[in-house]
mmCIF file of the C-alpha atoms, coordinates in Angstrom:
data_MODEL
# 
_entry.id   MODEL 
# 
loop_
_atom_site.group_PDB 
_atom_site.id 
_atom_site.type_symbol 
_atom_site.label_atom_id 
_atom_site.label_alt_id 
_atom_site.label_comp_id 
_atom_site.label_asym_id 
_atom_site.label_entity_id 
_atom_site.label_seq_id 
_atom_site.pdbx_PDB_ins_code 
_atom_site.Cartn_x 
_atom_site.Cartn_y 
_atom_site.Cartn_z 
_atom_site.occupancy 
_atom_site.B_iso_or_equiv 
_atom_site.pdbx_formal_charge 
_atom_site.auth_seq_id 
_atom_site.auth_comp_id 
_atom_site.auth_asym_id 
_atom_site.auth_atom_id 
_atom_site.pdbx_PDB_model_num 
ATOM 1   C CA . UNK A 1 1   ? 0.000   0.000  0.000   1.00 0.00 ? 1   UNK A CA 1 
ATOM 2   C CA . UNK A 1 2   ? 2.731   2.450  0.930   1.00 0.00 ? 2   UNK A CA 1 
ATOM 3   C CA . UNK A 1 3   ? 4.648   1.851  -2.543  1.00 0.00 ? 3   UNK A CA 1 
ATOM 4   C CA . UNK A 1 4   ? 1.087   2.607  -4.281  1.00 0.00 ? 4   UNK A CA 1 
ATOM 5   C CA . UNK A 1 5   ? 1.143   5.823  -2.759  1.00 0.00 ? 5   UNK A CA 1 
ATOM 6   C CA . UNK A 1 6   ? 4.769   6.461  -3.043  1.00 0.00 ? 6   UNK A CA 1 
ATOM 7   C CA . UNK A 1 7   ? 4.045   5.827  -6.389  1.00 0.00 ? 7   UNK A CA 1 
ATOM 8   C CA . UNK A 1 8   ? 1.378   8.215  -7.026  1.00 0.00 ? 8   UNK A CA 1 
ATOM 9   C CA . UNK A 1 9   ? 2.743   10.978 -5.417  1.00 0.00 ? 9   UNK A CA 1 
ATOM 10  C CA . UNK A 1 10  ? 5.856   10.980 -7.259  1.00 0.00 ? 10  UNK A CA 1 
ATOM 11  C CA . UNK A 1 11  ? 4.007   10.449 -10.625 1.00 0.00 ? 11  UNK A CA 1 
ATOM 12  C CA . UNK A 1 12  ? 1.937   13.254 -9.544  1.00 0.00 ? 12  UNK A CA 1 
ATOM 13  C CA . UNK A 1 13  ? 4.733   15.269 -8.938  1.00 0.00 ? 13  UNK A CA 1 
ATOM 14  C CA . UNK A 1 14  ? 6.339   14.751 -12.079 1.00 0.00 ? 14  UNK A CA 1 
ATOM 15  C CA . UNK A 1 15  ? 3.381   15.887 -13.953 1.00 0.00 ? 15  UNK A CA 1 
ATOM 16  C CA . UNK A 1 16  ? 2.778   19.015 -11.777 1.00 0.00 ? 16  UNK A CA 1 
ATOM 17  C CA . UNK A 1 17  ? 6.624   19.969 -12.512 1.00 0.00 ? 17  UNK A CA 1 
ATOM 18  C CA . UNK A 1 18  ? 6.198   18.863 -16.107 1.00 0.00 ? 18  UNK A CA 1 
ATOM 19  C CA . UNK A 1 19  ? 3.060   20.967 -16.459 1.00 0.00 ? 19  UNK A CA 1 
ATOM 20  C CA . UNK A 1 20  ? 4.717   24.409 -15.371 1.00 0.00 ? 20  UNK A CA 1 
ATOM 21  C CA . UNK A 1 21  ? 7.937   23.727 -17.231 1.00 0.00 ? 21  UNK A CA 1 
ATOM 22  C CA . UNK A 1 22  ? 5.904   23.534 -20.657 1.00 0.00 ? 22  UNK A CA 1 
ATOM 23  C CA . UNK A 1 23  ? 3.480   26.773 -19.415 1.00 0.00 ? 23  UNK A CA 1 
ATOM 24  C CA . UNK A 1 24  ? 6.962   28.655 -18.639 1.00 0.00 ? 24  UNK A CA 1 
ATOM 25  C CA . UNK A 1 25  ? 8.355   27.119 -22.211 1.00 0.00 ? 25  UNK A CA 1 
ATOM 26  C CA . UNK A 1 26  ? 5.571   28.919 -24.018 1.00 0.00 ? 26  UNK A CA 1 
ATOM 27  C CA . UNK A 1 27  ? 5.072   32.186 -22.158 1.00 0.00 ? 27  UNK A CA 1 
ATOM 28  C CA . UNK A 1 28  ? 6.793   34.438 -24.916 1.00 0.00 ? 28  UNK A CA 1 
ATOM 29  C CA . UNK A 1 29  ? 5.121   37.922 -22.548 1.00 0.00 ? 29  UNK A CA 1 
ATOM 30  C CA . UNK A 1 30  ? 7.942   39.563 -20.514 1.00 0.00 ? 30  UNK A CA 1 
ATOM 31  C CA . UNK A 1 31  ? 7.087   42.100 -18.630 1.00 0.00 ? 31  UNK A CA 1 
ATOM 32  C CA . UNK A 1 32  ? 9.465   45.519 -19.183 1.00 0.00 ? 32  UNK A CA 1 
ATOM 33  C CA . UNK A 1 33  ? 10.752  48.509 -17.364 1.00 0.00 ? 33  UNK A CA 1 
ATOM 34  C CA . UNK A 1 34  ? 6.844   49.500 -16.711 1.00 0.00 ? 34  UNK A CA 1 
ATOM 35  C CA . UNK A 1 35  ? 5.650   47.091 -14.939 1.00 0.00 ? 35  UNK A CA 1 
ATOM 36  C CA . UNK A 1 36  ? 2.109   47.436 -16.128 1.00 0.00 ? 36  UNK A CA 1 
ATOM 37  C CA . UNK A 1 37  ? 3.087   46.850 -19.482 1.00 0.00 ? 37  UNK A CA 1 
ATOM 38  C CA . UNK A 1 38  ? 3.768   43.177 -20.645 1.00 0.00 ? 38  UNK A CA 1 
ATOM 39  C CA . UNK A 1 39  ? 6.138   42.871 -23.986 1.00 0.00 ? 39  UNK A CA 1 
ATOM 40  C CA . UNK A 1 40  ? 6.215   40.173 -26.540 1.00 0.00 ? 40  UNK A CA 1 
ATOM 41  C CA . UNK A 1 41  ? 10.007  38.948 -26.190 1.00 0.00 ? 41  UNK A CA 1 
ATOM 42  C CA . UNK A 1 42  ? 10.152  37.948 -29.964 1.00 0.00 ? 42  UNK A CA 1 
ATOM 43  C CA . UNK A 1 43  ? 8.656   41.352 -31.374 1.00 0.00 ? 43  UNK A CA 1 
ATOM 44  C CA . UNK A 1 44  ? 10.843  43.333 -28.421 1.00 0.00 ? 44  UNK A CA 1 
ATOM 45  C CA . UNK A 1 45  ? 13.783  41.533 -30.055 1.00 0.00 ? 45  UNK A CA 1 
ATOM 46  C CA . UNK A 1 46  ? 12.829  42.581 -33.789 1.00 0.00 ? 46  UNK A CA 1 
ATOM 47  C CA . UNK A 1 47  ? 12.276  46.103 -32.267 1.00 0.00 ? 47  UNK A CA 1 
ATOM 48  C CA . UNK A 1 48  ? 15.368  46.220 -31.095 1.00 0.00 ? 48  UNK A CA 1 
ATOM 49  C CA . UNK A 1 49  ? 17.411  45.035 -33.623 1.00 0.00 ? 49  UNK A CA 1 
ATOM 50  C CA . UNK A 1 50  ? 15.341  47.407 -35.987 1.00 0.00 ? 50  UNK A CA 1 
ATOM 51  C CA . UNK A 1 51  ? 16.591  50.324 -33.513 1.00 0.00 ? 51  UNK A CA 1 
ATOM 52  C CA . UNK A 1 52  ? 20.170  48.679 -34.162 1.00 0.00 ? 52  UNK A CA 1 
ATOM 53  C CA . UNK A 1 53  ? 20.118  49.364 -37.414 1.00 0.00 ? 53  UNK A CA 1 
ATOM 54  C CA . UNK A 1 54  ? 17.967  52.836 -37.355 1.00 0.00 ? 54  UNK A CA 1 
ATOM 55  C CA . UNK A 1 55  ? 20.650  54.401 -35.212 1.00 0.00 ? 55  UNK A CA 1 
ATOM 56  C CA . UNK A 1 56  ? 23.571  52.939 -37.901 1.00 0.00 ? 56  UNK A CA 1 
ATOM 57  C CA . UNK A 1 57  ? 21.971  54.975 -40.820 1.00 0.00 ? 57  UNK A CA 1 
ATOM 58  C CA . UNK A 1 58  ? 21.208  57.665 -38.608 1.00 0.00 ? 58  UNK A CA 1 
ATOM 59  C CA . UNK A 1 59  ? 25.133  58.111 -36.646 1.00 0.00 ? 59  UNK A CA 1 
ATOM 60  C CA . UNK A 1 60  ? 27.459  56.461 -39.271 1.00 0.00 ? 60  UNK A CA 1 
ATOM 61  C CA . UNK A 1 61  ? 25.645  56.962 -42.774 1.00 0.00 ? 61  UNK A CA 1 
ATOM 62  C CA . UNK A 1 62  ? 23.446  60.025 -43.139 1.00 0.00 ? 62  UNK A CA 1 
ATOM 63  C CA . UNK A 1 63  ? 21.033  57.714 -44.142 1.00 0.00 ? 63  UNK A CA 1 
ATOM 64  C CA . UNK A 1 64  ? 18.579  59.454 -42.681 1.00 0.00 ? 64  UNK A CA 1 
ATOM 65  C CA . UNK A 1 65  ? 15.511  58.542 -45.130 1.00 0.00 ? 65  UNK A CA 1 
ATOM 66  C CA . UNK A 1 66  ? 16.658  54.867 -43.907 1.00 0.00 ? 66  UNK A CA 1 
ATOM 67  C CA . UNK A 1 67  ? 16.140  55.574 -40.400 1.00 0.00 ? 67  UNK A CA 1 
ATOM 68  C CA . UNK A 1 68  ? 13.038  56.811 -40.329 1.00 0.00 ? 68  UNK A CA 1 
ATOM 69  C CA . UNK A 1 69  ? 11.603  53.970 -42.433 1.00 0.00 ? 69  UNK A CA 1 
ATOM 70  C CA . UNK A 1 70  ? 12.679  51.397 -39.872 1.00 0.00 ? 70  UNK A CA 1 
ATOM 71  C CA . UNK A 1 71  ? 11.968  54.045 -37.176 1.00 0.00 ? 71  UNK A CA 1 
ATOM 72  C CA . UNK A 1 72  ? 7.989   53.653 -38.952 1.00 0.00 ? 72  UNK A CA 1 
ATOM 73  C CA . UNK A 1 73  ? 8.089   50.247 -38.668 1.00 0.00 ? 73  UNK A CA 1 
ATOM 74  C CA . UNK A 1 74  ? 8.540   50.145 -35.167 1.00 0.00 ? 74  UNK A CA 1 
ATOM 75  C CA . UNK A 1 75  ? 5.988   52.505 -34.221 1.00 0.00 ? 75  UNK A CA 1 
ATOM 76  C CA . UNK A 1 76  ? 3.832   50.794 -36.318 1.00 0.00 ? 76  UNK A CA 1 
ATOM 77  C CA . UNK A 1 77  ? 4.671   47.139 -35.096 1.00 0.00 ? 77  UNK A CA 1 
ATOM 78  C CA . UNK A 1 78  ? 5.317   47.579 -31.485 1.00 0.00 ? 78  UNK A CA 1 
ATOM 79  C CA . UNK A 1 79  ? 3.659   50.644 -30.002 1.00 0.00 ? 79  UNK A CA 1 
ATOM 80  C CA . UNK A 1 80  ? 4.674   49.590 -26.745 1.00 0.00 ? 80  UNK A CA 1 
ATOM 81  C CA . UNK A 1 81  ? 8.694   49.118 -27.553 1.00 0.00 ? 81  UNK A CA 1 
ATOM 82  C CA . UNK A 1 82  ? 10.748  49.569 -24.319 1.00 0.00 ? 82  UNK A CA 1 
ATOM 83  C CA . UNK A 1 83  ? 13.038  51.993 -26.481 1.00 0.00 ? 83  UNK A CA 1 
ATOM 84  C CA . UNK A 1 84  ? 10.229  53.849 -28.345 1.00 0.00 ? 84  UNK A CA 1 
ATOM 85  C CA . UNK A 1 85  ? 11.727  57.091 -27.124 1.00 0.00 ? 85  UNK A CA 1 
ATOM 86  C CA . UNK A 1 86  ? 14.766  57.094 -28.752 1.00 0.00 ? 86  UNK A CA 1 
ATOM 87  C CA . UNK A 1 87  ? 13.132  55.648 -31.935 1.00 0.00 ? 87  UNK A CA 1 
ATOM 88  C CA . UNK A 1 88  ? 10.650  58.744 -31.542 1.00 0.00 ? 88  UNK A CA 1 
ATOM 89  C CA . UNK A 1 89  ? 14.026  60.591 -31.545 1.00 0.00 ? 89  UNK A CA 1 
ATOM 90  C CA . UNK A 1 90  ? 15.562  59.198 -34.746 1.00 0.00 ? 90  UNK A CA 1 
ATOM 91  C CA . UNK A 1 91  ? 12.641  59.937 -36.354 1.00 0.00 ? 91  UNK A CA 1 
ATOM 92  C CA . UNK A 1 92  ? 12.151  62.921 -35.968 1.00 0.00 ? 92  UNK A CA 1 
ATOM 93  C CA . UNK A 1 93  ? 15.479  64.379 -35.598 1.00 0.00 ? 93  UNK A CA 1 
ATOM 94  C CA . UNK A 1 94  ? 15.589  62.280 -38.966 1.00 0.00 ? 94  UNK A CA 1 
ATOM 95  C CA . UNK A 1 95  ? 12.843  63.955 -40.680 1.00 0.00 ? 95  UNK A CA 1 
ATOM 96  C CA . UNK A 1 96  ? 14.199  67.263 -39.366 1.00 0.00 ? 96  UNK A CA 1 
ATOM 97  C CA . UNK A 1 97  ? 17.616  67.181 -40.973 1.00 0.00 ? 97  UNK A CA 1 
ATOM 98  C CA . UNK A 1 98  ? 16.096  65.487 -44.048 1.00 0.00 ? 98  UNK A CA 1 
ATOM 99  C CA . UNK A 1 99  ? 14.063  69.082 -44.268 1.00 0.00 ? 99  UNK A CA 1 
ATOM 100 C CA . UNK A 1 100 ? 17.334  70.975 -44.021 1.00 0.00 ? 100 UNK A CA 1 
ATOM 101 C CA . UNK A 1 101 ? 18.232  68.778 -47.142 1.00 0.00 ? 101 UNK A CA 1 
ATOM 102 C CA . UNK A 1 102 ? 20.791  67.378 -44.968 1.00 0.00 ? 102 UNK A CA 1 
ATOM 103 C CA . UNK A 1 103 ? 22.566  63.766 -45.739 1.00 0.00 ? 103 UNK A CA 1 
ATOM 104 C CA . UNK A 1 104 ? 23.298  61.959 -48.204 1.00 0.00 ? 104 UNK A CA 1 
ATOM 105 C CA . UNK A 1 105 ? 19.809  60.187 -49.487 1.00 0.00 ? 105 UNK A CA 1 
ATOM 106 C CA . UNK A 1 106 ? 17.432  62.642 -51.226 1.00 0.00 ? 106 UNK A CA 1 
ATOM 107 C CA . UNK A 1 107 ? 13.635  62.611 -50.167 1.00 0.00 ? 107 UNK A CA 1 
ATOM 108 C CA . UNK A 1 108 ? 10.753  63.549 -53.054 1.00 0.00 ? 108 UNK A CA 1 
ATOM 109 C CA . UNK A 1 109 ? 8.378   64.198 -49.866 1.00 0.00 ? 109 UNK A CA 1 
ATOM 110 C CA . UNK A 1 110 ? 7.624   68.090 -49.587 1.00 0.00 ? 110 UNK A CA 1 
ATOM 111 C CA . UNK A 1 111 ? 9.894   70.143 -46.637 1.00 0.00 ? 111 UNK A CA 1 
ATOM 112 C CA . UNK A 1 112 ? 6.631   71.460 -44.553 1.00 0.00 ? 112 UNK A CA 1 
ATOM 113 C CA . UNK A 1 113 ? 5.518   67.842 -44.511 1.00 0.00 ? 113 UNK A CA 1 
ATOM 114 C CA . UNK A 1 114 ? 9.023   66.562 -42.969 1.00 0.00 ? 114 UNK A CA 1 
ATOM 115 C CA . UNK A 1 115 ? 8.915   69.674 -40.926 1.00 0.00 ? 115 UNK A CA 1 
ATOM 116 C CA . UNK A 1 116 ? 5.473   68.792 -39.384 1.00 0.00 ? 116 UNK A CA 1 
ATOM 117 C CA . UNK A 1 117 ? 6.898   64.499 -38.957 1.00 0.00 ? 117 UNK A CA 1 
ATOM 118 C CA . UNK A 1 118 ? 9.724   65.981 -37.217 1.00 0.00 ? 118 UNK A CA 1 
ATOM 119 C CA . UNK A 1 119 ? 7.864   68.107 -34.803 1.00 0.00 ? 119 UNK A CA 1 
ATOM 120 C CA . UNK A 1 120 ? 5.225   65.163 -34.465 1.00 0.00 ? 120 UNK A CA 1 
ATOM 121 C CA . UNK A 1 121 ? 7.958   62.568 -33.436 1.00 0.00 ? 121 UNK A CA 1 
ATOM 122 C CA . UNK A 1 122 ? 9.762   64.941 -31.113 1.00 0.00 ? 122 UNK A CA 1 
ATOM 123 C CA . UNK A 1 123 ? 6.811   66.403 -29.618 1.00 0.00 ? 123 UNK A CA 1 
ATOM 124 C CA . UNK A 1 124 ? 5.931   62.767 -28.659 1.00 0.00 ? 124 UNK A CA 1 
ATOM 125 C CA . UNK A 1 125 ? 9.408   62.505 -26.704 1.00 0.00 ? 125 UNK A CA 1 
ATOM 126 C CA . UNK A 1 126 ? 9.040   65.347 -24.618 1.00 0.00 ? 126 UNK A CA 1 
ATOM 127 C CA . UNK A 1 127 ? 5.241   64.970 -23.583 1.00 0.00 ? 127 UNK A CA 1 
ATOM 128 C CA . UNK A 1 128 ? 5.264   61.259 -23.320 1.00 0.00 ? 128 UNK A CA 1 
ATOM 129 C CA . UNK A 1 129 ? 8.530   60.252 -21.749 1.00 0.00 ? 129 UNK A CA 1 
ATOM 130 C CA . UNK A 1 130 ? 9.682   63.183 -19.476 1.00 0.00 ? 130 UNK A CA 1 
ATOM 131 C CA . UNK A 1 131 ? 12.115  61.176 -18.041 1.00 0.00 ? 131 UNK A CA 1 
ATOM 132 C CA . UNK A 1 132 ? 13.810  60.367 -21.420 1.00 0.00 ? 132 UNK A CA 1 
ATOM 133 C CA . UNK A 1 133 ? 17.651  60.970 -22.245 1.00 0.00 ? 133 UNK A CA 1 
ATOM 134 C CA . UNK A 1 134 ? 16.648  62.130 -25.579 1.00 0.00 ? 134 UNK A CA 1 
ATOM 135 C CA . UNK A 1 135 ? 13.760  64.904 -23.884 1.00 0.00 ? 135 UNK A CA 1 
ATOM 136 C CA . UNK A 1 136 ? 16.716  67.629 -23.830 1.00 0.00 ? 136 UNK A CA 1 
ATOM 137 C CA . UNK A 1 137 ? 17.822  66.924 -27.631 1.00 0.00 ? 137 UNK A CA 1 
ATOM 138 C CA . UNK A 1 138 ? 14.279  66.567 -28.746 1.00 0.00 ? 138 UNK A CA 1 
ATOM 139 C CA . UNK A 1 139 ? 13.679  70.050 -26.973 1.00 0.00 ? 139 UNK A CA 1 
ATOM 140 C CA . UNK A 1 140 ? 16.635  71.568 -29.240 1.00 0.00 ? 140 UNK A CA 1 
ATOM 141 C CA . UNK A 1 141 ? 15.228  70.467 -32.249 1.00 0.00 ? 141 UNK A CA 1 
ATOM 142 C CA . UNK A 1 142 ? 11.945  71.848 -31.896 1.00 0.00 ? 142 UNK A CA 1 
ATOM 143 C CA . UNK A 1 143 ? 13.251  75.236 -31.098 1.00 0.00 ? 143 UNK A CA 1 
ATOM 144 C CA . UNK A 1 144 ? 13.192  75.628 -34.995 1.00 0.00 ? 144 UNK A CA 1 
ATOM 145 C CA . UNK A 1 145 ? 9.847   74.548 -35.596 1.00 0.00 ? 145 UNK A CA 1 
ATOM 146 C CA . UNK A 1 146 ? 7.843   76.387 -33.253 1.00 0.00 ? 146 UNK A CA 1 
ATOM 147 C CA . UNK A 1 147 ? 8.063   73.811 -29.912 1.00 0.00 ? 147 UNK A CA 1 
ATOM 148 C CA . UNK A 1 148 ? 6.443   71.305 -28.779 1.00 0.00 ? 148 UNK A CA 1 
ATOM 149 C CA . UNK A 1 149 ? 3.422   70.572 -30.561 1.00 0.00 ? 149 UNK A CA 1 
ATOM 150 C CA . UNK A 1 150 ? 0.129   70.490 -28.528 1.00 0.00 ? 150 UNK A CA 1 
ATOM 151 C CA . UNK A 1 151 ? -2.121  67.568 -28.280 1.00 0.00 ? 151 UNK A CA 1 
ATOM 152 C CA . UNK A 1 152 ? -5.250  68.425 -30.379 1.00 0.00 ? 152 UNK A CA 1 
ATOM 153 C CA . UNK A 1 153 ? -7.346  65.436 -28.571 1.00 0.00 ? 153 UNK A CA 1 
ATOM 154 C CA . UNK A 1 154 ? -10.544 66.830 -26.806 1.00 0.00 ? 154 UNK A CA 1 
# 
């Protein structure tokens, strides 16, 4: 009788353990800096490695027509992107210097609408992450275009 139960418990065991190893296995949700926020590890990854190579054609190429495309597809993919600030900041600081006809990739999209991206993106920086280490830079390169832009939401 006490080999039966012996038994048992240990099977039972095994399949409790073996239950929350597979329920850990496939629980791809991390939870980031905000706590309240839970993050896909895969697309946080692909975010991230999208930032990678946003801040490479932003830094080291001039590219900036580059960055903001991947910048785009960030915003657009992964709203809640632990880094979304300084991909905010590429983008528009991006958009800003493509205005100025700056780098080395020419744009066919009009100045006053890369004017208005650029004070879009950086206007999100400084009213939505106040904390941010790109809040200061943002701040300088709105100067130009009239500040930060106010929320039109009622």
């Amino acid at each position: 009788m006490k080999k039966v139960s012996w038994l048992s418990l240990s099977l039972m065991l095994l399949c409790i353990g073996g239950a929350a190893t597979t329920a850990r296995a496939q629980g791809g949700l991390k939870s980031g800096p905000d706590s309240t926020v839970l993050r896909d590890t895969a697309l946080e990854q692909e975010s991230l490695h999208n930032l990678e190579v946003a801040r490479h054609y932003f830094k080291l190429k001039k590219a900036y027509k580059a960055a903001v495309t991947r910048c785009e597809e960030i915003i657009a993919g992964n709203p809640t992107f632990s880094r979304l600030d300084e991909v905010l900041y590429i983008a528009g600081a991006s958009s800003l210097r493509m205005s100025e006809n700056r780098g080395k990739q020419k744009t066919t999209t009009p100045v006053d609408k890369l004017r208005e991206d650029a004070r879009e993106y950086l206007s999100r920086v400084v009213s939505e992450y106040p904390d941010s280490e790109f809040r200061e830079r943002a701040e300088n390169d709105l100067a130009p275009l009239g500040g930060v832009k106010k929320n039109e939401k009622p």
